[in-house]
BALUM-877241 format. One record per residue (C-alpha): x, y, z; residue in three letters. Coordinates in steps of 0.001 Angstrom, whole numbers, padded with zeros to 6 digits, always signed. Example, Ala and Ser with C-alpha at 12.3 -4.5 7.8 and 13.67 -1.06 7.14 Angstrom:
residues 2
+012300-004500+007800ALA;+013670-001060+007140SER;
//
This chain:
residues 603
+034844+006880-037540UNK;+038226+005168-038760UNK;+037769+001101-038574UNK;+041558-000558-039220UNK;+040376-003611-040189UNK;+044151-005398-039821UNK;+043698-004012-035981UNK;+039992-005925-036126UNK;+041495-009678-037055UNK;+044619-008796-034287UNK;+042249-008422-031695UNK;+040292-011732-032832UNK;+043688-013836-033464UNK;+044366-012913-029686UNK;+041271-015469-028576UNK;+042028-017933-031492UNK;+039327-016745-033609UNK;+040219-017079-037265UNK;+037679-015121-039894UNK;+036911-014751-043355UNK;+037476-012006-045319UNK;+033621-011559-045803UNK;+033383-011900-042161UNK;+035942-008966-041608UNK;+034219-006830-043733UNK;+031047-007326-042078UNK;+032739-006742-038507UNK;+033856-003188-039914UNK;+030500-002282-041115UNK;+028794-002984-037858UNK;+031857-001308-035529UNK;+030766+001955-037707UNK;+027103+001488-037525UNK;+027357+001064-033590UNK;+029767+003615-032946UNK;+031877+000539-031826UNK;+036007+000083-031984UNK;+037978-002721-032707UNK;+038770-003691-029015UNK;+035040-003089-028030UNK;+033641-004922-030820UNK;+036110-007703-030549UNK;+035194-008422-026586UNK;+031711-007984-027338UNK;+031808-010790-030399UNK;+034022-012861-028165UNK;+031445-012595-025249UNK;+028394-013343-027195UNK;+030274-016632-028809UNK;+031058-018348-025132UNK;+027682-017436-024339UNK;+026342-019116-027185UNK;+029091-021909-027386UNK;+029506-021124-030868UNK;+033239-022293-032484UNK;+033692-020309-035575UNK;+032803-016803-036872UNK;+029999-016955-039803UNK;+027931-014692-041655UNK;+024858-016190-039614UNK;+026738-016210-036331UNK;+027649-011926-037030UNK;+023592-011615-038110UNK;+022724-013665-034381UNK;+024950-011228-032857UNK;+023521-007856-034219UNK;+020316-009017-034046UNK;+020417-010358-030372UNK;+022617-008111-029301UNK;+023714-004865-030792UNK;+020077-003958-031743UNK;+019038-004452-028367UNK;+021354-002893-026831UNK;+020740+000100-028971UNK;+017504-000050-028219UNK;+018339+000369-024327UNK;+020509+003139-024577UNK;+018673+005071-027097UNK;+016290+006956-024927UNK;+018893+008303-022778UNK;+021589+009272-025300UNK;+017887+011399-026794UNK;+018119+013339-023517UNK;+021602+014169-024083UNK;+021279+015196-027281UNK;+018772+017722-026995UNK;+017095+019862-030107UNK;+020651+019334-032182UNK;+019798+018152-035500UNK;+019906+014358-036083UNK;+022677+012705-037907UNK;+022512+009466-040625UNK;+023189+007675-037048UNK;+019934+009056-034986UNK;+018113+007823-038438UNK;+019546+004183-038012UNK;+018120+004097-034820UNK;+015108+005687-034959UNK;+014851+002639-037881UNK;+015730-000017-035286UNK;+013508+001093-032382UNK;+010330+000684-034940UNK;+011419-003061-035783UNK;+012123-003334-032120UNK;+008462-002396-031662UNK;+006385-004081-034249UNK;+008425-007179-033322UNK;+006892-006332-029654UNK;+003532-005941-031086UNK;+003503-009141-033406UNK;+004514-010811-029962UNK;+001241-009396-028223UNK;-001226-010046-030604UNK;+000472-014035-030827UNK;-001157-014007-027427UNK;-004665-012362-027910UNK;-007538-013791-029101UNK;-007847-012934-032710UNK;-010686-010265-033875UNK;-012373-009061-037143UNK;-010096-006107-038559UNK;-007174-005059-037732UNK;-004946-005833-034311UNK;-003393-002171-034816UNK;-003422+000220-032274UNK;-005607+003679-032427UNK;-002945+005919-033574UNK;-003528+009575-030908UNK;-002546+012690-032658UNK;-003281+016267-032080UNK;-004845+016411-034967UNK;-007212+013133-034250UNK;-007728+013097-030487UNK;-009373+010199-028695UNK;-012929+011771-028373UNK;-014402+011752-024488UNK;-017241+010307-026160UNK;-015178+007123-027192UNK;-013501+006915-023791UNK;-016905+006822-021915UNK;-018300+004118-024616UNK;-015501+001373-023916UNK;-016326-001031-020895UNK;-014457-001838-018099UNK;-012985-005143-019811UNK;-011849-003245-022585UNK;-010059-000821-020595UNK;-008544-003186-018261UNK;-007830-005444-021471UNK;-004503-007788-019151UNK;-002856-008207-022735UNK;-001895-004569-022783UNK;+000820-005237-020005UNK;+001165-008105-019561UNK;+001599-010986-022408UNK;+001418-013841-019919UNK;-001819-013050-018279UNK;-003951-016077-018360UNK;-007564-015789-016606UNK;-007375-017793-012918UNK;-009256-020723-013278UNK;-009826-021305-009295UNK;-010877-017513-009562UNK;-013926-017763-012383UNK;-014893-021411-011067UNK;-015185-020606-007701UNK;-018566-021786-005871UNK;-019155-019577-002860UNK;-019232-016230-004647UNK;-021770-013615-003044UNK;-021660-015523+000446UNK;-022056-014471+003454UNK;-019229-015415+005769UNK;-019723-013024+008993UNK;-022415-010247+009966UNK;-022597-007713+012575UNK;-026422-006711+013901UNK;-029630-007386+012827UNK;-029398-008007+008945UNK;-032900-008830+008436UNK;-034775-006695+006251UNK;-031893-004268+005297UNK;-032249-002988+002093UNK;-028327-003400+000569UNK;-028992-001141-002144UNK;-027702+002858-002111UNK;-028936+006057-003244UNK;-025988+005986-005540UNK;-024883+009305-004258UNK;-028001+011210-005259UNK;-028601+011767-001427UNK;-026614+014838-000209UNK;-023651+013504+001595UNK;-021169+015288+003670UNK;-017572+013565+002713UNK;-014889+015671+004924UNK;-011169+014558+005504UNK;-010332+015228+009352UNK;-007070+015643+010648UNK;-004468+016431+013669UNK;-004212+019535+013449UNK;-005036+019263+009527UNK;-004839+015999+007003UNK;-002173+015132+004674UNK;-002467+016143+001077UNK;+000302+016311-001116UNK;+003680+014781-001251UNK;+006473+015299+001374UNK;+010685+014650+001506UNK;+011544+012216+003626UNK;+014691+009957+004468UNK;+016040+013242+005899UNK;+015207+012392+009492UNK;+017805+012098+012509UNK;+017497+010114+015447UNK;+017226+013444+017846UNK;+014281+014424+015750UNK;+012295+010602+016479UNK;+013719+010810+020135UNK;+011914+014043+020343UNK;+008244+012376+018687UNK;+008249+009634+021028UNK;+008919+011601+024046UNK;+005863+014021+022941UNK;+003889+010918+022614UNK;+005293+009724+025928UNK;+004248+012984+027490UNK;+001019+013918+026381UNK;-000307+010694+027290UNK;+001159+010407+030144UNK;-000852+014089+030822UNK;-004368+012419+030310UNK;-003360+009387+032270UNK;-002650+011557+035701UNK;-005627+013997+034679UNK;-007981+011070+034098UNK;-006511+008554+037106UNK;-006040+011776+039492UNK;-002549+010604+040207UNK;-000310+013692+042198UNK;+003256+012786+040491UNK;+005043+010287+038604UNK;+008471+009051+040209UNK;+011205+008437+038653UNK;+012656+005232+037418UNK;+016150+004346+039187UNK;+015616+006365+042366UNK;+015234+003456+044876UNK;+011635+003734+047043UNK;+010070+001635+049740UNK;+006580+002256+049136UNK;+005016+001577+046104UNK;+005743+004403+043137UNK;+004076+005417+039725UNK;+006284+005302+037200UNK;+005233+006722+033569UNK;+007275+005275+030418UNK;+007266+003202+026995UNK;+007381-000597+026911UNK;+010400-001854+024895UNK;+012440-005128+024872UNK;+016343-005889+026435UNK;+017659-007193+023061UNK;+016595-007266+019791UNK;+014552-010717+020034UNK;+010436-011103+020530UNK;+009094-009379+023626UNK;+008210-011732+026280UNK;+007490-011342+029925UNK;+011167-012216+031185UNK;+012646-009035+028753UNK;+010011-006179+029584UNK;+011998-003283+030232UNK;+010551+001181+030976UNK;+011742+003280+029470UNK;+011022+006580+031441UNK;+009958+010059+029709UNK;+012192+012796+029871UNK;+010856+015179+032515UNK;+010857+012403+035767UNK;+013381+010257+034194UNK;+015187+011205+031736UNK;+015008+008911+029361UNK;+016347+005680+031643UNK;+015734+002629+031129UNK;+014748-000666+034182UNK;+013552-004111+033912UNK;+010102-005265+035055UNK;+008457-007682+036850UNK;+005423-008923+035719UNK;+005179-011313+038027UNK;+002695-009640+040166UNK;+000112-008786+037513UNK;-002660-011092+037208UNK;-004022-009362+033729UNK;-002047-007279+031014UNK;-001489-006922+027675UNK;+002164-005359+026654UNK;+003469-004213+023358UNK;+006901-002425+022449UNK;+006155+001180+022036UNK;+002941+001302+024295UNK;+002900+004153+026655UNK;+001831+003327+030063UNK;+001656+004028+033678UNK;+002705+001172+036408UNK;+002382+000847+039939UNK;+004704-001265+041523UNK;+007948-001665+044060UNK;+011215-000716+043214UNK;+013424-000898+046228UNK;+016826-000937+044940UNK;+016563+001295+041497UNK;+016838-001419+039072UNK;+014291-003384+038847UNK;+010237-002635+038890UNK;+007888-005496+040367UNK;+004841-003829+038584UNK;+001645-004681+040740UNK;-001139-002161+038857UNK;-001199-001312+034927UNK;-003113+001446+034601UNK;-005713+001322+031712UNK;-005437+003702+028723UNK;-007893+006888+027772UNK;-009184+006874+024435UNK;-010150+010131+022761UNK;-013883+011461+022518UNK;-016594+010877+019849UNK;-016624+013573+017459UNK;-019729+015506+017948UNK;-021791+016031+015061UNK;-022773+019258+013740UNK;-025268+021002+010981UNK;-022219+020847+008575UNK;-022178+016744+008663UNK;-025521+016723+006976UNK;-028588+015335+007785UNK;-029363+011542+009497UNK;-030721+009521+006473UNK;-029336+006348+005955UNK;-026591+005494+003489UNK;-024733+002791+002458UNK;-021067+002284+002396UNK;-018873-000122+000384UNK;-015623-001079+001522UNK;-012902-003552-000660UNK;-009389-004046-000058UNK;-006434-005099-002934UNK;-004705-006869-004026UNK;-007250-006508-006918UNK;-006194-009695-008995UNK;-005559-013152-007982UNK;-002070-014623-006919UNK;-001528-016814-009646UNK;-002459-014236-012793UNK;-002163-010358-013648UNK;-005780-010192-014405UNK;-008044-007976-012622UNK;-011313-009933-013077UNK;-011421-009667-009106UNK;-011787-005603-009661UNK;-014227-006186-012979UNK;-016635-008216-010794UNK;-016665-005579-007565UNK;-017341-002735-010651UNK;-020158-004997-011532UNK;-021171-004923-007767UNK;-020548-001495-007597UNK;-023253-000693-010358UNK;-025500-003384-009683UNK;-025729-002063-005775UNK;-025377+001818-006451UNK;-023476+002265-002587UNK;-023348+005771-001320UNK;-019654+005519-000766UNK;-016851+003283-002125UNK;-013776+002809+000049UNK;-011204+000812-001859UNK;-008236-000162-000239UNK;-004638-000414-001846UNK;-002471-002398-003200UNK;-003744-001400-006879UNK;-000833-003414-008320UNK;+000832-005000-005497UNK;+004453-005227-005270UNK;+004361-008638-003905UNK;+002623-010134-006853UNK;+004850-012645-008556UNK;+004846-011170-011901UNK;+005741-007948-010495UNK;+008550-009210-008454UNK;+010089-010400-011884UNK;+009061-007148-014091UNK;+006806-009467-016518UNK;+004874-006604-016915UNK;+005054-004462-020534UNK;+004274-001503-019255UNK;+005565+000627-016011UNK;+004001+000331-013088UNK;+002469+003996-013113UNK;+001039+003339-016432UNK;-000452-000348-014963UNK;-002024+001994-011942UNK;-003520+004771-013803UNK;-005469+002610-016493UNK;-006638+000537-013335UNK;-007899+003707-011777UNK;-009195+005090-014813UNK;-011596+001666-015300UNK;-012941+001625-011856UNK;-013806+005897-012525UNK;-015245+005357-015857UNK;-016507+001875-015294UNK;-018974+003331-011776UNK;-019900+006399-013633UNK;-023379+005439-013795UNK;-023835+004282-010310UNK;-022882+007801-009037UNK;-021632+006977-005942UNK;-018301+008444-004198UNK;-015384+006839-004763UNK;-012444+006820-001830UNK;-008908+005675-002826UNK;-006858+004597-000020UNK;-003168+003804-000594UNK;-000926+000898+000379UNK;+002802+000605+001473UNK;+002319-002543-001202UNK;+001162-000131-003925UNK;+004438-000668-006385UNK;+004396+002785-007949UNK;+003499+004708-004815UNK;+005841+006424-002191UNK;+006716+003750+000069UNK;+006390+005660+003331UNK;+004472+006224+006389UNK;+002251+008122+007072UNK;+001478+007641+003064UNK;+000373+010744+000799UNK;-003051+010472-001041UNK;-002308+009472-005005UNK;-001716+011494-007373UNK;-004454+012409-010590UNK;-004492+014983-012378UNK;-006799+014427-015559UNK;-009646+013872-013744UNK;-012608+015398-015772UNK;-015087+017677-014014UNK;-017789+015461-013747UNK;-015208+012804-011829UNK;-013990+015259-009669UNK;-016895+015851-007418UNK;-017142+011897-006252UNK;-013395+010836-006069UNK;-011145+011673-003367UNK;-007929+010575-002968UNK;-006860+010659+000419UNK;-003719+009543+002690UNK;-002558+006267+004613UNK;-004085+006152+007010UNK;-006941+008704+007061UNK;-010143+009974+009372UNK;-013271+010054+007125UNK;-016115+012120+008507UNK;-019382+011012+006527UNK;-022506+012398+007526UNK;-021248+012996+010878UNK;-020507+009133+011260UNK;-016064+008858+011780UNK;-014506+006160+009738UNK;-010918+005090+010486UNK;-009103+003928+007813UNK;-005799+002131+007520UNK;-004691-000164+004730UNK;-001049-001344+007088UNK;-001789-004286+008670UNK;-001521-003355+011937UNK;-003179-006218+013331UNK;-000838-008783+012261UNK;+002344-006593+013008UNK;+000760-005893+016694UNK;-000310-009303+016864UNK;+003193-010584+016318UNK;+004704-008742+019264UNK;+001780-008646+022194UNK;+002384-010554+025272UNK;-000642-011128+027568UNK;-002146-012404+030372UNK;-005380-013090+031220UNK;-007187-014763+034268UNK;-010641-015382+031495UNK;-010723-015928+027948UNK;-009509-012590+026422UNK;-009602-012202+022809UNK;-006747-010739+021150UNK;-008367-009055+018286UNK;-010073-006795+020528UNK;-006988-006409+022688UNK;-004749-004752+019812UNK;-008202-002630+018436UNK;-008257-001522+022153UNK;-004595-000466+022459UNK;-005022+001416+018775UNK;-007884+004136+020206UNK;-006282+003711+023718UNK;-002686+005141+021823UNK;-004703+006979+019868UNK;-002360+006460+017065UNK;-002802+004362+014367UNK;+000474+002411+014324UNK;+001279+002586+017692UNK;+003925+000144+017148UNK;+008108+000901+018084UNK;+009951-000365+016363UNK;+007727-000690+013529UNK;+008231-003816+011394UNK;+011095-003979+009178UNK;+008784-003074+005927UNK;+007111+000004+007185UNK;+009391+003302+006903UNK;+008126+005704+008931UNK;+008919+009294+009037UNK;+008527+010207+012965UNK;+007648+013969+011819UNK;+005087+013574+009899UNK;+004142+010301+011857UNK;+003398+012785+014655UNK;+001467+015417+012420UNK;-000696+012740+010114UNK;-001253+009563+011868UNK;-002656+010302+014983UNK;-006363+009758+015919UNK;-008572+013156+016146UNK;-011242+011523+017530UNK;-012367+008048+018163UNK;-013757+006686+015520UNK;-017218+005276+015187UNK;-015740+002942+012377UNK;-012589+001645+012382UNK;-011562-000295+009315UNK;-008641-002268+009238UNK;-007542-004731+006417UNK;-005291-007540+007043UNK;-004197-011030+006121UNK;-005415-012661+009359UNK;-009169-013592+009611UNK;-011934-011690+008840UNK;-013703-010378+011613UNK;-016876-007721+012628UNK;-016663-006578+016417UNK;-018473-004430+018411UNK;-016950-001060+020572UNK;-014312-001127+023663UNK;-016482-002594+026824UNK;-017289-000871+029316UNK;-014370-000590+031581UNK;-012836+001821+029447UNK;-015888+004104+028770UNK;-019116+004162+029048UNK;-020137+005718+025865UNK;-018122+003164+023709UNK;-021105+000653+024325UNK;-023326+001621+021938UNK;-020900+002139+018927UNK;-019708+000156+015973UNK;-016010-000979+015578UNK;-015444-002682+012660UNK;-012537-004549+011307UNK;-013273-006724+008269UNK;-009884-007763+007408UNK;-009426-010125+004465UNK;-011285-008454+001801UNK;-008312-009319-000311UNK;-008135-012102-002876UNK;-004890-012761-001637UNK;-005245-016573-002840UNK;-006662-018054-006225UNK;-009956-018414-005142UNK;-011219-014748-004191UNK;-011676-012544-001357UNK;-013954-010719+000411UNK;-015630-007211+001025UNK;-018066-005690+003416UNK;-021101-003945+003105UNK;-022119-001081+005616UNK;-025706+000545+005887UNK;-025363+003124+008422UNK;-027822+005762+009951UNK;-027564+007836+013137UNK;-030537+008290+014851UNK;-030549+010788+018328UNK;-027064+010764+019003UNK;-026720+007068+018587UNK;-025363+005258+015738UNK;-027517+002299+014139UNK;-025337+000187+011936UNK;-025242-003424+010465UNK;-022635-004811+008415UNK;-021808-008492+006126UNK;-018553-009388+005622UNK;-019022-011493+002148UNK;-017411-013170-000994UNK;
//
């Protein structure tokens, strides 16, 4: 390419800039080494002087500008001009830039190893070819620290000092049951175990499009939800016929709809509205009264039946709330296994602290992990949370897939030896994962054979069947995004906690929640196929940022043969601060029909 460089100084005098001839010839050699012309280059120069508040062209001011700018910018643009270029034969320009991306790199490199701790040898890295493969043998040799080594992506991690100085680790800060005399120790999977994934109709496995949904189609999933419950309501209460909404009545009516809110503020008693189903009422919409009740509990979204008086069609003055139906226990069968005990692990992300990158929360629940041997591992996402400060501002030298795989490759490699199953659970927080509800399992395809039979990845959220023994699992925090928007009232203590886990199997959905909160993207199809409850679970897990808890089954007024079962939601078993978190421990055996559990909630 033709440089003038006459037109070169023109375009400089224009901005006052006066320059050597040394300096001109300079300008011309880099406006043909970066495929730049006089105008371009001349903005470009001008640009980078203002920036730097630098008065006169030099050789050392042109050298500051290729090297903080041109070379960088080549180094940007160089991977996507590759794509372009395809298999045609590189030019003396490719082989300038192929030259600048490896002093680009060991620049990189020299700045990582500034902030490592310095080793015998060399600070090289292993150099993969086909012809020298990593061996498996070398894989399965390096520890967890090695492979989890912070300095590989990112070169500000510094180990959390609240984190490793921390005084209460291994406490117990709640229990559930008689925890005497337990043995906390696993068969490390050498037990036969029956791990199955249950769904309605079927569970979600694999990777969907979404963001193609119209409002018709959620219109049409709420009014199935509307409808089907409202089915089991009149089958189970024996009621002859639900009225509808604006038709005035003098008498007292039953009225079947969805709880929502008049505007787009909190829900509160004074701004209850109905919203009728389709078949009685199509679709309308009337204020209610709560006057009258003496004990409820109301979210937007919730599906219920009301008695009450409405004599002129437009407003309700509700005087019975019917309570909700939850779904049967699943019935074991000779396919879940047999009743031995086993013991199951459960651990929730973010796996590093708040103020560092590290992962030495995830190295010390490996260590657990082996020392322990549990049956079955359920670890909760976020893997590499997207709220993490460092990950807000892209600190991070590698991508964020790259970050997640070598995190699930160290706690794989790094259990081996316990042999017990492993259960990955994704998070809306995950960074590299598909931000959308219901959530497909992660993806991992180079799982070796011997991996394969005791990892599952499966989807958010997601009905575990082990041994028999139903485990609801759910990394959303529904119970601070339910607890945000209930309204109550109670004529006794009532504890809210066991409120929203009541109104989760009553739904029998598990984010029963409409409108969801403004961070979970739901897709209303697949909502309806994936995240519904099969069954009611004997288990049900639920993470969240609001205090940890362990609770016993739905009382008695809703069914009888909730009393004897185990509802547990340990929530918290994040290290969400700088000090830790905490994680539960579950021995479980089912004895006769009835489940015998115990669990700790601990640090």
């Amino acid at each position: 390419m033709a440089v003038s460089a006459q037109l070169l100084v023109e375009e400089l005098h224009i901005f006052g800039l006066e320059c050597e001839e040394a300096v001109t010839e300079k300008l011309v050699e880099l406006c043909i080494l970066y495929g730049q012309n006089e105008e371009g280059m001349a903005s470009e120069l001008i640009a980078f002087c203002t920036s730097t508040r630098k008065d006169c062209l030099t050789l050392e001011t042109l050298n500051s500008f290729e090297h903080e700018f041109l070379s960088k910018r080549l180094s940007r643009t160089w991977h996507g001009a590759s794509k372009d270029r395809g298999h045609r034969h590189a030019g003396p320009r490719d082989i300038v830039s192929i030259q600048e991306l490896i002093e680009v790199e060991e620049e990189e490199e020299t700045l990582l190893n500034s902030y490592t701790t310095p080793s015998k040898g060399s600070q090289k890295r292993t150099i993969t070819t086909p012809e020298t493969p990593l061996t498996k043998r070398s894989v399965s040799a390096r520890s967890p620290h090695q492979l989890l080594s912070p300095s590989s992506f990112s070169p500000s991690a510094t180990p959390p000092q609240k984190y490793s100085s921390r005084s209460n680790r291994g406490e117990v800060v709640t229990s559930f049951g008689s925890a005497q005399g337990v043995s906390w120790s696993g068969s490390g999977g050498t037990s036969h175990l029956s791990l199955k994934v249950l769904g309605h109709p079927e569970p979600l496995t694999r990777s969907y499009k979404y963001m193609f949904q119209k409002l018709p189609d959620i219109r049409e999933v709420l009014t199935c939800k509307i409808e089907e419950l409202g089915s089991e309501l009149k089958e189970h209460y024996k009621i002859e016929a639900f009225a509808p909404i604006l038709v005035p009545a003098q008498e007292p009516v039953t009225l079947l709809g969805q709880i929502g809110c008049d505007s787009n503020g909190k829900l509160n008693h004074k701004s209850v509205i109905l919203e009728g189903d389709l078949e009685h009422s199509s679709g309308t919409q009337i204020p209610v009264d709560l006057s009258e009740l003496k004990e409820y509990s109301l979210f937007p979204g919730q599906v219920v039946v009301m008695e009450g008086i409405n004599t002129t069609g437009r407003k309700l003055v509700a005087t019975r709330l019917y309570e909700g139906v939850p779904l049967p226990f699943h019935q074991p069968d000779e396919e879940d296994g047999d009743s031995e005990q086993f013991m199951v692990l459960v651990a929730c992300g973010p796996y590093t602290t708040s103020d560092s990158i590290t992962f030495d929360p995830l190295l010390d629940l490996i260590t657990i992990i082996n020392r322990d041997r549990p049956d079955v591992c359920i670890l909760f996402g976020p893997f590499l949370d997207a709220k993490h400060e460092q990950v807000e501002s892209c600190l991070l030298t590698s991508s964020f897939e790259d970050v997640f795989k070598q995190c699930l490759r160290t706690i794989i490699e790094g259990t081996r030896s316990s042999g017990s199953h492993l259960i990955f659970v994704p998070s809306l927080r995950d960074v590299h994962h598909e931000p959308v509800y219901p959530q497909p399992p992660f993806s991992c395809s180079d799982l070796l054979r011997e991996d394969k039979k005791r990892v599952r990845l499966v989807s958010e959220p997601c009905t575990l069947s082990i041994n028999g023994v139903i485990f609801g699992l759910t990394s959303t925090d529904l119970l601070f995004h339910m607890g945000a928007e209930e309204i109550s009232s109670s004529s006794g203590t009532s504890d809210r906690f066991s409120r929203i886990l009541k109104h989760i199997l009553t739904q029998r959905s598990y984010y029963p929640l409409y409108p969801p909160q403004e961070d979970v993207a739901i897709d209303y199809e697949n909502f309806y196929l994936y995240a519904q409850l099969p069954v009611t679970p004997d288990v049900f897990i639920a993470p969240s940022e609001l205090r940890y808890f362990v609770k016993v089954g739905l009382n008695s007024a809703i069914s009888q043969q909730c009393q004897n079962q185990f509802l547990s939601g340990p929530p918290a078993l994040t290290p969400l601060g700088s000090a830790g978190g905490d994680g539960g421990l579950v021995p479980l055996q089912e004895r006769g029909g009835e489940n015998k559990s115990v669990c700790i909630v601990l640090k």
